[in-house]
BAFIDO-229356 format. One line per 8 residues: number of its first residue (from 1); for each residue x, y, z of N, C-alpha, C. Coordinates in steps of 0.02 Angstrom, whole numbers, plus 50000, padded with zeros to 5 digits. Atoms other than C-alpha are relative to their C-alpha. Example, Ala and Ser with C-alpha at 12.3 -4.5 7.8 and 13.67 -1.06 7.14 Angstrom:
% residues 2
1) 50045/49941/50000/50615/49775/50390/50045/50060/50000 | 49958/49941/49997/50684/49947/50357/49961/50055/50037
//
This chain:
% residues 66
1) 50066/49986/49976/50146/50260/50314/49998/50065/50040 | 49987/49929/49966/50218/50426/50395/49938/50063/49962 | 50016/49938/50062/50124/50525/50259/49922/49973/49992 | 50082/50022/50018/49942/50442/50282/49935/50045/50026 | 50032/49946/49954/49884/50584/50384/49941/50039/49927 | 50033/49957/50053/49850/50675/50228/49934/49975/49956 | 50063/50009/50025/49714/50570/50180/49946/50002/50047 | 50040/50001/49942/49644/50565/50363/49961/50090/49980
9) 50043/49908/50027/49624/50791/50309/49937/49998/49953 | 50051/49966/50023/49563/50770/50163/49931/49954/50008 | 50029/50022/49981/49439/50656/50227/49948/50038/50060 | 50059/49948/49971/49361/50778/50355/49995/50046/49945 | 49997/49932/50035/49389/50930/50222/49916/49958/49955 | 50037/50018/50045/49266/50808/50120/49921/50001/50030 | 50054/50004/49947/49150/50773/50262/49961/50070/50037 | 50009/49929/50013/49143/50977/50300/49943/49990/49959
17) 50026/49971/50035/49098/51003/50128/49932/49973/49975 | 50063/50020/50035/48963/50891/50105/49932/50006/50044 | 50060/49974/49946/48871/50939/50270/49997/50042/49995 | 50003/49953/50012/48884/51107/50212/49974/50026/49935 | 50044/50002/50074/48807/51077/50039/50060/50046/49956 | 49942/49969/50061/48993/51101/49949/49981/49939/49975 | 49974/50065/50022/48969/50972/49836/50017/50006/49961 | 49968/50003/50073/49060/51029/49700/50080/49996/50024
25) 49937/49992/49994/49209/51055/49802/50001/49918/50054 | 49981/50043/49968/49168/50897/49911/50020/49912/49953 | 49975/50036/50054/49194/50794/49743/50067/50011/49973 | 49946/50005/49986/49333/50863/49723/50055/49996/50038 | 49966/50024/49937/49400/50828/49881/50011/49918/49984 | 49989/50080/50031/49372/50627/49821/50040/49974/49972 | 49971/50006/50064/49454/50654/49685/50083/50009/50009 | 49958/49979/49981/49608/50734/49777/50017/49950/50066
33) 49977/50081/49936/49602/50589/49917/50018/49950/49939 | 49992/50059/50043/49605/50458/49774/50094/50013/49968 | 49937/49974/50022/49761/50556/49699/50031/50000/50043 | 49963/50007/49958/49828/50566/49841/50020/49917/50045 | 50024/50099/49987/49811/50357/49895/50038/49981/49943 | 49975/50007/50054/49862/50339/49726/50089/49990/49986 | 49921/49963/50009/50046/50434/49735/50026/49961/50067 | 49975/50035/49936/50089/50365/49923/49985/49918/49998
41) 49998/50098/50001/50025/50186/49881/50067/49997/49936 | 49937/50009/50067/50160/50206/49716/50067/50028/50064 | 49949/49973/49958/50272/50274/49844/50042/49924/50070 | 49991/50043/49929/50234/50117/50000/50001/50022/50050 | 49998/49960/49903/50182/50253/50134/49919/49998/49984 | 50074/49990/49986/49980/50223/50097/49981/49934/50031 | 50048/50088/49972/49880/50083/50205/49947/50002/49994 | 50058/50026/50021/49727/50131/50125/49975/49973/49924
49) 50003/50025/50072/49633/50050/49997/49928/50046/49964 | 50060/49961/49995/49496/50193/49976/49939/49985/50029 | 50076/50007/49980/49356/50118/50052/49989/50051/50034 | 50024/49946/49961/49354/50262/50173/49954/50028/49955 | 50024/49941/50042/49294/50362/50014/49946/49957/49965 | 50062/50047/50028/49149/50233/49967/50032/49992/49940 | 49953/50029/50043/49272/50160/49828/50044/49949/50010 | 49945/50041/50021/49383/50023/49775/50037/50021/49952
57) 49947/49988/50031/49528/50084/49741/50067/49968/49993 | 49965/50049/50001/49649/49997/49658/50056/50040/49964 | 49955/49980/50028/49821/50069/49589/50018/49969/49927 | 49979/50019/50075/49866/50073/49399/50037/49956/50000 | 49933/50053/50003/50022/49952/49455/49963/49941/50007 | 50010/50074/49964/49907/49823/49534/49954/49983/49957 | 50041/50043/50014/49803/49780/49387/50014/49939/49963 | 49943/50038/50004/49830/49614/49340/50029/50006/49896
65) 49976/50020/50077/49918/49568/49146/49949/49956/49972 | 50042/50046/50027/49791/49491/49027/50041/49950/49959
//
């Protein structure tokens, strides 16, 4: 969880860009938090589950087997 900071960034960087009317780059900021949540939850250093980013995010590993 050493490494969770990096979603706390891009989490203002997102919040910036969307009070500033980036919203092309504050979508991709989402998109680059999710990737990033993504790689550190596959890793076991993420403790979020995206809701910060108005999402349920769930990792490719955790869906279940049909």
């Amino acid at each position: 969880m050493a490494n969770d900071w990096i979603i706390d960034v891009l989490a203002d960087l997102r919040t910036f860009a969307g009070a500033n009317g980036l919203n092309a780059l504050a979508e991709q900021l989402d998109d680059a938090a999710l990737v990033a949540a993504a790689e550190l939850a596959t890793r076991g250093e993420c403790a979020t589950d995206g809701a910060q980013f108005g999402i349920a995010h769930r990792s490719p590993l955790a869906r279940p087997i049909a």
